[in-house]
C-alpha positions as a Markdown table, in Angstrom:
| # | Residue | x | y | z |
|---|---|---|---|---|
| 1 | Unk | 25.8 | 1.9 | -19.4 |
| 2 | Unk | 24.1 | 0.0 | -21.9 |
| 3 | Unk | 21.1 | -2.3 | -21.5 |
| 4 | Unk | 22.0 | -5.6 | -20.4 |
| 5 | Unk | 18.9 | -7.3 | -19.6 |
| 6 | Unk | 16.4 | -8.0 | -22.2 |
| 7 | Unk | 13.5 | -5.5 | -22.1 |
| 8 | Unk | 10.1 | -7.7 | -20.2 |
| 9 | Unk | 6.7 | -6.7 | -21.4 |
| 10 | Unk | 3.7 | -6.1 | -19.3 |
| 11 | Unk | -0.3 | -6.1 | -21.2 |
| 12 | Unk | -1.2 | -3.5 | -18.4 |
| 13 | Unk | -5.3 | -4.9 | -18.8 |
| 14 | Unk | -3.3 | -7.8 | -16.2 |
| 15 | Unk | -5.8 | -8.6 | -13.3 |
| 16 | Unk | -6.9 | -6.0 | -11.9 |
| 17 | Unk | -5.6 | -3.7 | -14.8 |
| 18 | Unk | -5.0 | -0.5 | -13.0 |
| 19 | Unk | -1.9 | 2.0 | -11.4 |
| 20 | Unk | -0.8 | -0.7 | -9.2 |
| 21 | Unk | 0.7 | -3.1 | -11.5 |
| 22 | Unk | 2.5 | -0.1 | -12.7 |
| 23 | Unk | 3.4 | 1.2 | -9.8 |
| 24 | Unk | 5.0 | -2.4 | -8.6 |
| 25 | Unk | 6.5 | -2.8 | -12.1 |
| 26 | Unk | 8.4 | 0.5 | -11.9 |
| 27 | Unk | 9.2 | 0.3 | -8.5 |
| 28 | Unk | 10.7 | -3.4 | -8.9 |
| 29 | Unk | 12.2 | -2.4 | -12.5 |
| 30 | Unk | 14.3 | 0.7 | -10.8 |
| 31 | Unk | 15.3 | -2.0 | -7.9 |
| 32 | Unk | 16.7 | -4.9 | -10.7 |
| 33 | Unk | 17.9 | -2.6 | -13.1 |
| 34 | Unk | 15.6 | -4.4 | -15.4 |
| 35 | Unk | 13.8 | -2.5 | -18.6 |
| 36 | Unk | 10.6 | -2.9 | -19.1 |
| 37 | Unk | 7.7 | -1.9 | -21.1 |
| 38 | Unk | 4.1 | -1.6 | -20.5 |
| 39 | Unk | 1.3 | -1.4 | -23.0 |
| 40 | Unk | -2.8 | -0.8 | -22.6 |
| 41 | Unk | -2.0 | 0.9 | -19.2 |
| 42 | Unk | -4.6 | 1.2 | -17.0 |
| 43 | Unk | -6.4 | -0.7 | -20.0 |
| 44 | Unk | -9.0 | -1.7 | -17.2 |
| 45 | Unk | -9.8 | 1.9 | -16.2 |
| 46 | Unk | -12.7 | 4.0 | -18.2 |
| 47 | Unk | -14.2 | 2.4 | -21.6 |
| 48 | Unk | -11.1 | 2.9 | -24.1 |
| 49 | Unk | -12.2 | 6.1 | -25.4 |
| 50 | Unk | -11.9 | 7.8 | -22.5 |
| 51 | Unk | -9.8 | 7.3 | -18.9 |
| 52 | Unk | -6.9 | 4.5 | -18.8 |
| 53 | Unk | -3.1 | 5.7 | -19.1 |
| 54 | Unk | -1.0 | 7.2 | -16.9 |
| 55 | Unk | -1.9 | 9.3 | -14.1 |
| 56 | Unk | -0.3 | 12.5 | -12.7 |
| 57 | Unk | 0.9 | 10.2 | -9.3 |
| 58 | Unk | 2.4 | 7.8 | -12.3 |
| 59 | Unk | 4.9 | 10.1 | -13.8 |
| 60 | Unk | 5.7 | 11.9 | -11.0 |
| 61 | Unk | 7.1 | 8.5 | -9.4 |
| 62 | Unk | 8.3 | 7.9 | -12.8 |
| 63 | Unk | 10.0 | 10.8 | -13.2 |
| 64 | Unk | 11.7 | 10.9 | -9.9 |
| 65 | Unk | 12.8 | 7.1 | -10.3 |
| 66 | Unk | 14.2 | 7.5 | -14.4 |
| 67 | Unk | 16.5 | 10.8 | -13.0 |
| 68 | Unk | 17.8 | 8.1 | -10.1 |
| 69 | Unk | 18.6 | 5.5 | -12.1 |
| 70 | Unk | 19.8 | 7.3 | -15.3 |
| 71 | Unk | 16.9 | 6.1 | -16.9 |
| 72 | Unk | 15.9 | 6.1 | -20.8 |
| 73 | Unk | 12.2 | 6.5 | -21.3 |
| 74 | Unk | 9.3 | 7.0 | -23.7 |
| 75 | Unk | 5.9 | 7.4 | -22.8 |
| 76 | Unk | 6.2 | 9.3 | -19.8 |
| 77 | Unk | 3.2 | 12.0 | -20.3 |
| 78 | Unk | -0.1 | 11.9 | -18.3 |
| 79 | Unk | -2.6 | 10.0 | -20.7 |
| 80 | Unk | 0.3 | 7.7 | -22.0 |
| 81 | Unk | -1.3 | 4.3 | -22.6 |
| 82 | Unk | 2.3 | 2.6 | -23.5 |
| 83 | Unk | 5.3 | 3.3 | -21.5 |
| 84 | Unk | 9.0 | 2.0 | -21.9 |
| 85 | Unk | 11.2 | 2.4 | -18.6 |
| 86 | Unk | 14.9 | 1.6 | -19.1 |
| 87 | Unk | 16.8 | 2.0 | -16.1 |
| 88 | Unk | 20.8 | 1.9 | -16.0 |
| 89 | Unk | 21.9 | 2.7 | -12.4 |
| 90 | Unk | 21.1 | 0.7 | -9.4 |
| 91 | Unk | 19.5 | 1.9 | -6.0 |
| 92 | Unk | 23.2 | 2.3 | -4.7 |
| 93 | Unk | 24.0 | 4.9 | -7.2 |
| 94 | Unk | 21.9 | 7.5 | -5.5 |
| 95 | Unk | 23.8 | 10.4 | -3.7 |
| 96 | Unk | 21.5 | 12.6 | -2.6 |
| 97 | Unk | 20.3 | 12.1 | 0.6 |
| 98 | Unk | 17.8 | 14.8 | 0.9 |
| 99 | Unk | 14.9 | 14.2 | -1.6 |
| 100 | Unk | 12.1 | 15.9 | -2.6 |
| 101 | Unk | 9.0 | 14.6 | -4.9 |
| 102 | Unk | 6.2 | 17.2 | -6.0 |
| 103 | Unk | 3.4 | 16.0 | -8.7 |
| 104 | Unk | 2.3 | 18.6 | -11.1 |
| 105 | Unk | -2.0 | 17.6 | -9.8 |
| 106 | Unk | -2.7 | 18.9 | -5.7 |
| 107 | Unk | -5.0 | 15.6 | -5.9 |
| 108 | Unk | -2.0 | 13.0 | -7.1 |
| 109 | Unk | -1.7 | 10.7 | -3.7 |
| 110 | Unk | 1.4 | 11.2 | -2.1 |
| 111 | Unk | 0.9 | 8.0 | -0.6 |
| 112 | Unk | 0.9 | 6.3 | -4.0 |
| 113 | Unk | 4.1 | 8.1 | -5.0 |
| 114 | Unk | 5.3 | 6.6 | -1.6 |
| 115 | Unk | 4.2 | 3.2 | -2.8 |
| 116 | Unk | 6.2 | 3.1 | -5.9 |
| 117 | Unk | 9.8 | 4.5 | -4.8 |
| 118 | Unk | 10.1 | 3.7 | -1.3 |
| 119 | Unk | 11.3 | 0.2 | -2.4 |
| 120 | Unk | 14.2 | 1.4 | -4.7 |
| 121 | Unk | 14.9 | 3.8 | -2.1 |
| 122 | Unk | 15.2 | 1.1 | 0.7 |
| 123 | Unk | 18.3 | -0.5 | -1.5 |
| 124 | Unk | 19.8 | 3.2 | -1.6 |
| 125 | Unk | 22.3 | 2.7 | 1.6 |
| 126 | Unk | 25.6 | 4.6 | 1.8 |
| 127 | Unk | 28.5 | 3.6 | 2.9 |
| 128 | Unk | 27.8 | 6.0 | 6.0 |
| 129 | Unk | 25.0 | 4.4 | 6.6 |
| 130 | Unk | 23.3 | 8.4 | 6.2 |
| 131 | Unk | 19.7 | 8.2 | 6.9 |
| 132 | Unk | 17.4 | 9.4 | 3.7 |
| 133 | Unk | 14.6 | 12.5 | 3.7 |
| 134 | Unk | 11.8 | 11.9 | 1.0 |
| 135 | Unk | 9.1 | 15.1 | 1.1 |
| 136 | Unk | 6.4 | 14.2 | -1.4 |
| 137 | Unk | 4.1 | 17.1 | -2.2 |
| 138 | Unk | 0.1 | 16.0 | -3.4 |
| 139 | Unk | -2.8 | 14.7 | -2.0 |
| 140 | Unk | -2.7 | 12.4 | 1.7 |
| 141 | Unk | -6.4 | 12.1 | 1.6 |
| 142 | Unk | -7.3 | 11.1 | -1.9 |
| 143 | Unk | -10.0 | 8.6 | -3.4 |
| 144 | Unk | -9.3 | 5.2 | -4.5 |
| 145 | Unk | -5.9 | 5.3 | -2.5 |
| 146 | Unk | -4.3 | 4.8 | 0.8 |
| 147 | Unk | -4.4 | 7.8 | 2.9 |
| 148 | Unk | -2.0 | 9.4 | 5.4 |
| 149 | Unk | -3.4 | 7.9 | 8.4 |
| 150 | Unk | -3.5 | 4.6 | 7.1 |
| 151 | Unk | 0.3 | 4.1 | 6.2 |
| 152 | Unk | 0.9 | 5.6 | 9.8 |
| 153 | Unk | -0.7 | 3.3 | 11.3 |
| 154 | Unk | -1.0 | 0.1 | 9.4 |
| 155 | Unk | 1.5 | -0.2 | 6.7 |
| 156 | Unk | 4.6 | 1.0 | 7.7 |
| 157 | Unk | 4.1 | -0.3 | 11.4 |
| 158 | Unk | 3.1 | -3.5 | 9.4 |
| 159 | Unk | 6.7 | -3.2 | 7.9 |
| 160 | Unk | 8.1 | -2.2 | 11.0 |
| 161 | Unk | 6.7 | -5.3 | 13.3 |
| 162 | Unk | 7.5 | -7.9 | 10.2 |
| 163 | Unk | 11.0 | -6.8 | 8.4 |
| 164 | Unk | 12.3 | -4.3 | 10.9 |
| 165 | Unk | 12.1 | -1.5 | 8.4 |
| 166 | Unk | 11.7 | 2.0 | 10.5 |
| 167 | Unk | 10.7 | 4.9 | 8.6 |
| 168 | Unk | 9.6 | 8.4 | 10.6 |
| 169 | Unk | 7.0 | 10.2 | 9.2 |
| 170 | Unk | 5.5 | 13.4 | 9.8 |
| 171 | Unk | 2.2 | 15.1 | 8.4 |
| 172 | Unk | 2.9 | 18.4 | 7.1 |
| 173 | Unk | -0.5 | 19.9 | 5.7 |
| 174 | Unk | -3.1 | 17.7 | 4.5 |
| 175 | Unk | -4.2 | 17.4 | 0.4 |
| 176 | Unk | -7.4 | 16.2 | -0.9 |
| 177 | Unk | -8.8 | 14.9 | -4.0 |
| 178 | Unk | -12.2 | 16.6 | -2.5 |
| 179 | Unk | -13.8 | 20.0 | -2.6 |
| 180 | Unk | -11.4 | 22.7 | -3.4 |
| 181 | Unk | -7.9 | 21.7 | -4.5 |
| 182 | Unk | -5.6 | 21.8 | -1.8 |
| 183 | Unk | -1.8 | 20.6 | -2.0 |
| 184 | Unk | -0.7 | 18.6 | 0.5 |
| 185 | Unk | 3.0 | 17.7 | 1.9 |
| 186 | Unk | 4.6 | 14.2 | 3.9 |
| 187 | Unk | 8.1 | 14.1 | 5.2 |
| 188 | Unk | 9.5 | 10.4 | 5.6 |
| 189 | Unk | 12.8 | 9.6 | 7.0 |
| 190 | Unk | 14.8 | 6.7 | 7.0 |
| 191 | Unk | 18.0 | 4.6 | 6.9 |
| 192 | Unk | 18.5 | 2.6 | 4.1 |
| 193 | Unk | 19.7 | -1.3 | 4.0 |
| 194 | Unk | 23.3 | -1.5 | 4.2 |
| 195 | Unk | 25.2 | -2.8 | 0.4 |
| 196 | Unk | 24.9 | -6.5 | 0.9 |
| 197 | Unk | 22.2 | -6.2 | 3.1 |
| 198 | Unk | 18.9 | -7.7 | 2.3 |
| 199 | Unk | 14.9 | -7.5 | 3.6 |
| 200 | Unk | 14.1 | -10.3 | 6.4 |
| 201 | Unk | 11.7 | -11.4 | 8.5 |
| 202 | Unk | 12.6 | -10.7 | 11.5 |
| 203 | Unk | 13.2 | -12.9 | 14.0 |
| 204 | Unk | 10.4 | -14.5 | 16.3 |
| 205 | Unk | 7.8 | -12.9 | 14.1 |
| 206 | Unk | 4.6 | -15.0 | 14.4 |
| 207 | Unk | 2.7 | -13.4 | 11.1 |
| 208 | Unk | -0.7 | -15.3 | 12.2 |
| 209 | Unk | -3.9 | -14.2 | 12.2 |
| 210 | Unk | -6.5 | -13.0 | 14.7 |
| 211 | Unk | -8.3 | -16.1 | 15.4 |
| 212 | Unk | -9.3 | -16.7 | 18.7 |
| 213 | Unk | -7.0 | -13.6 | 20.1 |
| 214 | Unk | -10.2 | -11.0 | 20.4 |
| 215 | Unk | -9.7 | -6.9 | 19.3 |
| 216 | Unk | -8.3 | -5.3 | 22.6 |
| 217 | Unk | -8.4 | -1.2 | 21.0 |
| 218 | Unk | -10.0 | 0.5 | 18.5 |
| 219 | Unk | -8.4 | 4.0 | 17.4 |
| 220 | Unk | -10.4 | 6.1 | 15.3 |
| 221 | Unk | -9.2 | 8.8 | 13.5 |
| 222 | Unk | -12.0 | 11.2 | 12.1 |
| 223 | Unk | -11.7 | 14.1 | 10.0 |
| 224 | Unk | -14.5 | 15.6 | 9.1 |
| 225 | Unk | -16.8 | 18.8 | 9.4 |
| 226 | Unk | -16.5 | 20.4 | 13.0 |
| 227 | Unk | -20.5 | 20.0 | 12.9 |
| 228 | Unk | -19.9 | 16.0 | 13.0 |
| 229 | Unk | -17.8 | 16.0 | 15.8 |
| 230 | Unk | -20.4 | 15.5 | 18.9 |
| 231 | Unk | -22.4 | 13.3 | 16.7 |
| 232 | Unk | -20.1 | 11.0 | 14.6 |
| 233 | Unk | -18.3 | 10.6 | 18.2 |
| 234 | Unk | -21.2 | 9.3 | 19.6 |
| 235 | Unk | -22.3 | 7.3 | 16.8 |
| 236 | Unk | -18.6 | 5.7 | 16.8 |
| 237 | Unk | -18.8 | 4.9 | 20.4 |
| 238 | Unk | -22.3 | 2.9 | 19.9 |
| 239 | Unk | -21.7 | 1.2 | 17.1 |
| 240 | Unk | -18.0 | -0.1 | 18.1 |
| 241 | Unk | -19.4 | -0.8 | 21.8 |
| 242 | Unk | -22.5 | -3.1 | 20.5 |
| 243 | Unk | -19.5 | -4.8 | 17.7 |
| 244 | Unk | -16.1 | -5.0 | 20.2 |
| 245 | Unk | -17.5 | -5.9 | 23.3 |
| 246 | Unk | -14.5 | -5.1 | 26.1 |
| 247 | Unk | -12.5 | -3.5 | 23.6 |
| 248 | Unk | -11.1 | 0.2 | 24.3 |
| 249 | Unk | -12.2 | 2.9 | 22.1 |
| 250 | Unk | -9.6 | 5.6 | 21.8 |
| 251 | Unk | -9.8 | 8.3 | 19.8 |
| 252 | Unk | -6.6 | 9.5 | 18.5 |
| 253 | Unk | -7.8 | 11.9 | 15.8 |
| 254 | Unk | -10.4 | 14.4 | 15.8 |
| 255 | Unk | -9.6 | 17.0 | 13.5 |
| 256 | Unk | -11.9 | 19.8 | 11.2 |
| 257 | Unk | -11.9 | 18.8 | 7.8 |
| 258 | Unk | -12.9 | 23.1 | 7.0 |
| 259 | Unk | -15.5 | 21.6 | 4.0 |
| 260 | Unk | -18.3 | 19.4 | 3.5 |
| 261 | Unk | -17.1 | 17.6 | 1.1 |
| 262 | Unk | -14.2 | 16.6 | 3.2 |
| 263 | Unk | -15.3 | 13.4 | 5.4 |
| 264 | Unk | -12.5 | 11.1 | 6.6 |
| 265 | Unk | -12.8 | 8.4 | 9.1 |
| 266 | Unk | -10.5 | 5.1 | 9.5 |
| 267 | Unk | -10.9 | 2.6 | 12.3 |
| 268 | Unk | -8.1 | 0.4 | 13.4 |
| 269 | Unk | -8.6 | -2.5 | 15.2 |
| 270 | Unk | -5.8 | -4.0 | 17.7 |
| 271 | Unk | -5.6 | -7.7 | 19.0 |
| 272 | Unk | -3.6 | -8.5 | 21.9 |
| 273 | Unk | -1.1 | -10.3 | 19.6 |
| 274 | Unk | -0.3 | -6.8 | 17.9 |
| 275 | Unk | -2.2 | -8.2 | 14.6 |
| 276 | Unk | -4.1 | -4.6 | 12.8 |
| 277 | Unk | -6.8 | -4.4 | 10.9 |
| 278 | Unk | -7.5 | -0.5 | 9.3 |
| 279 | Unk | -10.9 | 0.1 | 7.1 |
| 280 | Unk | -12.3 | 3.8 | 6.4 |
| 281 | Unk | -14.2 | 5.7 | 4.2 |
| 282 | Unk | -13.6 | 9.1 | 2.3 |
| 283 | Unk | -17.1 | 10.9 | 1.4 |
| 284 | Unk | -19.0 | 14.0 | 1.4 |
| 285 | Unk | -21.9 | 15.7 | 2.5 |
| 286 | Unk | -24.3 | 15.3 | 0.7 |
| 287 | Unk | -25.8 | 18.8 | -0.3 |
| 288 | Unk | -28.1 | 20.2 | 1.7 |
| 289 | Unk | -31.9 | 19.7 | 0.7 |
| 290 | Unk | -31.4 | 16.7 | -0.5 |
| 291 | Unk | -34.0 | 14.2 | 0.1 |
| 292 | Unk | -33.2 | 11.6 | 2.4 |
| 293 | Unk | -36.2 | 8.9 | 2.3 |
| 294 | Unk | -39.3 | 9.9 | 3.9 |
| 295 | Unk | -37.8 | 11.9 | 6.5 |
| 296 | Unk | -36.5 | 14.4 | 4.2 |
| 297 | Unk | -33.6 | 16.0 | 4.5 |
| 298 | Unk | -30.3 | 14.2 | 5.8 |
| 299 | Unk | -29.4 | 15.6 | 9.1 |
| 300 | Unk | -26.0 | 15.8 | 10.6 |
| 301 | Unk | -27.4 | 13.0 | 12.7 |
| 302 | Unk | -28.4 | 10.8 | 10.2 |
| 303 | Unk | -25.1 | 11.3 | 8.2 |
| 304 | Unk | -23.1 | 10.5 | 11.2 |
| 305 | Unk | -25.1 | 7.2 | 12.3 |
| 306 | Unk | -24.9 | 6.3 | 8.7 |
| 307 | Unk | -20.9 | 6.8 | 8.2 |
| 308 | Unk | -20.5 | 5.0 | 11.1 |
| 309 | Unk | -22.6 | 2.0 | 10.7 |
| 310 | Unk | -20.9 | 1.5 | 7.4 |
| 311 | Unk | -17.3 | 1.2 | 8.4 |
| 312 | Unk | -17.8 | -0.2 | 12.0 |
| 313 | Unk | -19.4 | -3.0 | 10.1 |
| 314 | Unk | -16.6 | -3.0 | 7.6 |
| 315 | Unk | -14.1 | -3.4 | 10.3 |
| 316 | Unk | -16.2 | -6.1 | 12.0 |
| 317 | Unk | -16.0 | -8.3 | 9.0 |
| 318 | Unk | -12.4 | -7.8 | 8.1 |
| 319 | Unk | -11.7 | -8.5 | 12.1 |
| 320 | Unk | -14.0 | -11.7 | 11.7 |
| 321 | Unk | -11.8 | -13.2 | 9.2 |
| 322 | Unk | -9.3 | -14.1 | 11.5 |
| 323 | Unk | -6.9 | -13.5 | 8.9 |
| 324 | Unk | -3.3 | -11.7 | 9.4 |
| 325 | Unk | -3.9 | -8.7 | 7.6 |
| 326 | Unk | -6.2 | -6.5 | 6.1 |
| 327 | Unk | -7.4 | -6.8 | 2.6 |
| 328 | Unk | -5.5 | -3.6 | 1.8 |
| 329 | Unk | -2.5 | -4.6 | 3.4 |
| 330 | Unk | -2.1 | -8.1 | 1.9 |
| 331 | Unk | -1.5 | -6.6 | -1.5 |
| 332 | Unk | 0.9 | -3.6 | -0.3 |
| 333 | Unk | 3.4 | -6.0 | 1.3 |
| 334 | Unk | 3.7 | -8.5 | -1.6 |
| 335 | Unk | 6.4 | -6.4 | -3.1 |
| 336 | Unk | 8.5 | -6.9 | 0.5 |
| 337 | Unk | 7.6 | -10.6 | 0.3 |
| 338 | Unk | 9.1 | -11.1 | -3.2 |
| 339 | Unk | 12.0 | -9.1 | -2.5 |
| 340 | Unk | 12.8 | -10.4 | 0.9 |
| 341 | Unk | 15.4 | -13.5 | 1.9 |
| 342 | Unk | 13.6 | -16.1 | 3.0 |
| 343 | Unk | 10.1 | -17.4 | 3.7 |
| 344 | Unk | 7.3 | -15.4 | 4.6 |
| 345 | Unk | 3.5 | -15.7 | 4.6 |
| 346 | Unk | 0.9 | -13.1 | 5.5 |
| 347 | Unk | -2.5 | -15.3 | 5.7 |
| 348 | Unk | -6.1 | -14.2 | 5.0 |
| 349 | Unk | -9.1 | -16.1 | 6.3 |
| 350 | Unk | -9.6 | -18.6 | 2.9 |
| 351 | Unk | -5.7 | -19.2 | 3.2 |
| 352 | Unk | -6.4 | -22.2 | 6.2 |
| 353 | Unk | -4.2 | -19.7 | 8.9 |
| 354 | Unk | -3.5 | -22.4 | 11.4 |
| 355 | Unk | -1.3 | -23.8 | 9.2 |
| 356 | Unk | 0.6 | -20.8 | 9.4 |
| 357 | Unk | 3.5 | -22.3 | 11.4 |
| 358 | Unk | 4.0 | -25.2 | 9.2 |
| 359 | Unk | 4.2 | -23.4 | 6.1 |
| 360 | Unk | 7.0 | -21.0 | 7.3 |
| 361 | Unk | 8.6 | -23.9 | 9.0 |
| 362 | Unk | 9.5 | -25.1 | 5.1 |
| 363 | Unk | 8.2 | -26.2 | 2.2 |
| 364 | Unk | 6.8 | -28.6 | 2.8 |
| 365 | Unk | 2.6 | -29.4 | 5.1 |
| 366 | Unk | 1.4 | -32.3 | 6.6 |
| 367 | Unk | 4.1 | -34.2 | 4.8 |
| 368 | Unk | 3.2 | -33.1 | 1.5 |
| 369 | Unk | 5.3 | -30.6 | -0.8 |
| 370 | Unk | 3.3 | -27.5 | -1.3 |
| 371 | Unk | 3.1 | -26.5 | -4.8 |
| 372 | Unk | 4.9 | -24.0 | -6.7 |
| 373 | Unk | 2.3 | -22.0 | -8.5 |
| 374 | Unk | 2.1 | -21.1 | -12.2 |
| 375 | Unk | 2.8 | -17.3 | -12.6 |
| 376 | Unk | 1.7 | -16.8 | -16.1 |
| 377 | Unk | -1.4 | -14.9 | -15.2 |
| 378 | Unk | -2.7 | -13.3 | -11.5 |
| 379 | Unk | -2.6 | -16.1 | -8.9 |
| 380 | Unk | -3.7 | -17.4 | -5.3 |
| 381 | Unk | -6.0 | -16.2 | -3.1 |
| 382 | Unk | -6.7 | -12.7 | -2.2 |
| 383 | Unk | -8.0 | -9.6 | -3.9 |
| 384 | Unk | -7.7 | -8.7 | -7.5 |
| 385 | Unk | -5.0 | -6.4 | -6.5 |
| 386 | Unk | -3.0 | -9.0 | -4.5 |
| 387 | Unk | -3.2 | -11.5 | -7.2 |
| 388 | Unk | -1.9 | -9.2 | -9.7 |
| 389 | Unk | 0.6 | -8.1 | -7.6 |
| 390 | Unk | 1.9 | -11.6 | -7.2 |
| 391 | Unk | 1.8 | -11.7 | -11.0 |
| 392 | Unk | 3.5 | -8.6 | -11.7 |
| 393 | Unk | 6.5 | -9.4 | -9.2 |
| 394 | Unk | 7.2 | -13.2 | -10.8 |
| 395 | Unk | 7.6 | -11.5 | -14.3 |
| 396 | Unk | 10.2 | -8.9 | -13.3 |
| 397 | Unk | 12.1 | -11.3 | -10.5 |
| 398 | Unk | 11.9 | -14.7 | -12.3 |
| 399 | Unk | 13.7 | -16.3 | -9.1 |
| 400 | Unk | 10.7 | -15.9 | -7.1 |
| 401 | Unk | 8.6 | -18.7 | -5.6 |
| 402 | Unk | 5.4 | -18.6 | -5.0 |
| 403 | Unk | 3.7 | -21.9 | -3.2 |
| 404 | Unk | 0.1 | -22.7 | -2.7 |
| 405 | Unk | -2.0 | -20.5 | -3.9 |
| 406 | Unk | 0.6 | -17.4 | -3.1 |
| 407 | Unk | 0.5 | -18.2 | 0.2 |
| 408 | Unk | 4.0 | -18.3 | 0.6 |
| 409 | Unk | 6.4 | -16.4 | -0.8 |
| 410 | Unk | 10.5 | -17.3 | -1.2 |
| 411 | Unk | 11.9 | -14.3 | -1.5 |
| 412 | Unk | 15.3 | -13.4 | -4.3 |
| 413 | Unk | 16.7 | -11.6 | -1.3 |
| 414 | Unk | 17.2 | -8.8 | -3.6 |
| 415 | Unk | 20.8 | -6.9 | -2.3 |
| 416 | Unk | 23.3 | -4.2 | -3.5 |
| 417 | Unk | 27.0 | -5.8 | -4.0 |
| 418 | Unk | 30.1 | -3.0 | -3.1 |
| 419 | Unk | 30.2 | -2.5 | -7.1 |
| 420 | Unk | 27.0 | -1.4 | -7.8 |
| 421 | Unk | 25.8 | -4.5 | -8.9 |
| 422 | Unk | 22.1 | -6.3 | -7.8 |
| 423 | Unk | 22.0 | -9.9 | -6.8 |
């Protein structure tokens, strides 16, 4: 099959100027059947001499997703800084339904892999209906990126509660991108939209923030030192008491990291509505003798009270926003948003949230249009990554709409026809 769409260009030093607007671009590209090429990527990572270009996590998505689609590509090498991804084959194509993903690096984050082909595999339904297996081999516990934990228990119930998309998922052995290399391995399992079927909200789904609906639960999941247990626990317990007054602590992972430099602890926070709100933190011990003040050295104690101050605090202010969702999970779901039929808004604080209802009611607030935002460069509110995320999806779907300050999105209600084709 020959290229029918014109190739789109991407300057990947765009907002926030790193592997997530080529993670989005590719994932969206493979989904359209739409070329495109990137150039400066990563541009806004390391000084220009050194760091930038593609990472191990990048090809390895890229990889898998140019073999699906019968791709064409150039570029495709760790360090890259331009890449051209020509895809030929739609998400229907795809046969197999038993798939497995392995990056060359132990630390490449499997969740990040996750991030950039779930979406084409989502349009991948047989006519069977057969469910899909994905196994990605890397790290589930790596720096700068979601981990394991947090996609199993705020993105892809997130997904779950909002679009109806159900995907199983099952920890096989953990990676990390600290201490000594280790490889790690997630199974996801899944069944595909039907052909003609697209992403919607589902029914009765409210999408509004916290507000005045207070934090019920707070599970922790810790995975650190054996050491840290007793006193990180009791640390945890303190600090979440003193911030979430009345709320249940529940401690749903405790698990022996086996190192020192392998601290992992995320905190998510439950209102009675069902609204989450995840933060955590990935460190290390710092190495013994090291001087900690006046006191000297850091004790287990110390390190414990610290780590726990720090993202208990974290948590508090996300929860204090009010807003929908967390600042991580805002810019993970705008890919759904723009692909979706429909309406749908997912609100932080700055975004006015008790106007949630009349925004999704239409187009239209307090008797006043809302206003279609200009695309040309990152827009709305949110982080860096959600802003270029809203970018990066209105250059490869041009049908798109995105009102008042990207906080609404009208979906293409992206769908595979019988003959292959995407509308």
């Amino acid at each position: 099959m020959t290229d029918q769409k014109p190739i789109i260009e991407l300057d990947g030093r765009t907002g926030e100027g790193g592997g997530q607007l080529v993670r989005i671009a590719s994932a969206l590209a493979a989904v359209a059947t739409q070329p495109i090429r990137i150039t400066n990527v990563r541009g806004n990572r390391g000084d220009g001499s050194r760091g930038g270009g593609l990472k191990s996590q990048h090809v390895t998505s890229l990889e898998y997703l140019a073999l699906a689609t019968g791709a064409s590509t150039s570029g495709l090498a760790v360090g890259s800084h331009t890449l051209e991804f020509r895809p030929t084959l739609p998400p229907s194509s795809v046969k197999s339904r038993t798939i497995a993903v392995s990056a060359d690096s132990p630390a490449a984050s499997t969740m990040l892999i996750f991030q950039a082909v779930f979406p084409f595999l989502l349009f991948a339904g047989s006519d069977k209906g057969e469910p899909i297996s994905l196994e990605i081999s890397g790290g589930t516990n790596v720096s700068f990126s979601p981990s394991y934990e947090y996609l199993d228990q705020v993105l892809l119930p997130a997904l779950e509660e909002a679009f109806g998309i159900v995907v199983e998922r099952k920890l096989h052995q953990r990676g990390w991108s600290l201490g000594k290399a280790s490889r790690g391995k997630v199974e996801f399992r899944f069944v595909p939209l039907k052909v003609g079927e697209a992403v919607k909200l589902r029914e009765g789904f409210g999408g509004h923030g916290g507000g005045e609906d207070e934090v019920e639960e707070v599970d922790v999941s810790m995975v650190v030192p054996r050491e840290m247990h007793e006193s990180l626990t009791e640390a945890l317990m303190t600090d979440l008491g003193e911030l979430f007054s009345g709320a249940e602590v529940n401690f749903k992972i405790i698990e022996d990291s086996g190192a020192d430099s392998r601290i992992y602890v995320l905190l998510v926070a439950t209102s009675g509505r069902g609204t989450r709100w995840g933060r955590d933190i990935l460190s290390s011990t710092p190495k013994k003798g090291k001087p900690k003040g006046k006191g000297g050295t850091q004790t287990t104690n110390s390190l414990s009270e610290t780590i726990s101050r720090r993202v208990s605090k974290e948590l508090y202010e996300e929860v204090s926003t009010g807003g929908a969702v967390d600042e991580f999970l805002q810019d993970q779901l705008v890919i759904y948003q723009a692909l979706a039929e429909g309406k749908t808004s997912f609100l932080r604080p700055e975004e006015e949230s008790g106007r949630l209802e009349q925004a999704m009611d239409g187009l239209e607030i307090d008797g006043q249009r809302m206003r279609k935002d200009k695309t040309d460069k990152p827009f709305g509110e949110g982080s860096t990554h959600t802003t270029t995320a809203r970018w990066v999806t209105a250059q490869l779907l041009p049908s798109v709409g995105w009102y008042n300050k990207g906080t609404v999105c009208e979906g293409v209600g992206m769908r595979m026809e019988p003959t292959g084709k995407t509308r």
